[in-house]
N, C-alpha and C positions, 0 to 999 in steps of 0.2 A: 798649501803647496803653491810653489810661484810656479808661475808663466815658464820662464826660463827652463826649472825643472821638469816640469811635465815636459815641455818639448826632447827634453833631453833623455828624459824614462824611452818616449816615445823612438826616438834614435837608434837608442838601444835597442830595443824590442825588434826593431827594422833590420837591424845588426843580424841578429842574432836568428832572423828568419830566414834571411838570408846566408848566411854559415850551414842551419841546418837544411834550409833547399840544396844547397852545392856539394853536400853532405850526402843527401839521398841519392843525388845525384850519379855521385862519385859510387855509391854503395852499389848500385842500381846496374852500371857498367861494370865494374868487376860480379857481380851477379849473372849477370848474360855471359860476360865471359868464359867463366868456372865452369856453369851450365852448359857452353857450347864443347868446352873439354872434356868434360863428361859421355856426353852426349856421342863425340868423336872415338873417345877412349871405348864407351858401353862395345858401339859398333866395328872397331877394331877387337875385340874382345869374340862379341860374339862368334864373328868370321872365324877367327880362331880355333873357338869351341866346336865350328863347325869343320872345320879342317881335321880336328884333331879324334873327331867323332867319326869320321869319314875312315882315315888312316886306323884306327881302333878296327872297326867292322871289317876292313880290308885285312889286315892283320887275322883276324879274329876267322875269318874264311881261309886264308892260307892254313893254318896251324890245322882245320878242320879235316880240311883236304887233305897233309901231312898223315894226322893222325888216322884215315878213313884210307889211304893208302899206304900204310904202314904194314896194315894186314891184308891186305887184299890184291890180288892178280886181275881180278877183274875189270879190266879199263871202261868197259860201259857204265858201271856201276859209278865209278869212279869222275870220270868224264861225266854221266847224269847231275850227280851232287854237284860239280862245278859250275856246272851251266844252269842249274836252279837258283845256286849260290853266288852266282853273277847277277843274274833277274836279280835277285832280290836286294841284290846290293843297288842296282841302277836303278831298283822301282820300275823294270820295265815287267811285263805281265812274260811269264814262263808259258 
């Protein structure tokens, strides 16, 4: 192998380490990226799920109350259930 050549293999090889560093590089930053989009997207998501879990339960206590005052005259009765049904929706202690 000549002188020449070897220097030249060797060029190459420099080349081509260099392509693939700028490579990783580049791979590396759209990887954070994506990641951070994700990440943004999960947490808009969740909030969501928690919105809509929230509005669910609220729902879910009106229709009770409805349904538990549909037959009943009894407004203590009535009024008890709501305001249990409220605690329990706010997590506060009845």
């Amino acid at each position: 192998m000549k002188n020449s050549d070897f220097v030249l293999e060797i060029e190459t090889y420099k080349k081509a380490r260099r392509r693939d560093k700028e490579a990783r590089l580049v791979a590396e930053t759209l990887l954070e990226d994506k990641t951070r989009e994700l990440y943004v997207t999960h947490e808009e998501l969740k909030k969501k799920y928690n919105e809509l879990e929230r509005y669910s339960s609220e729902l879910e206590l009106f229709l009770s109350i409805a349904k538990l005052s549909e037959g009943t005259l009894n407004l203590d009765k009535v009024l008890h259930f709501f305001v249990n049904a409220v605690c329990k929706l706010e997590k506060w202690p009845a």
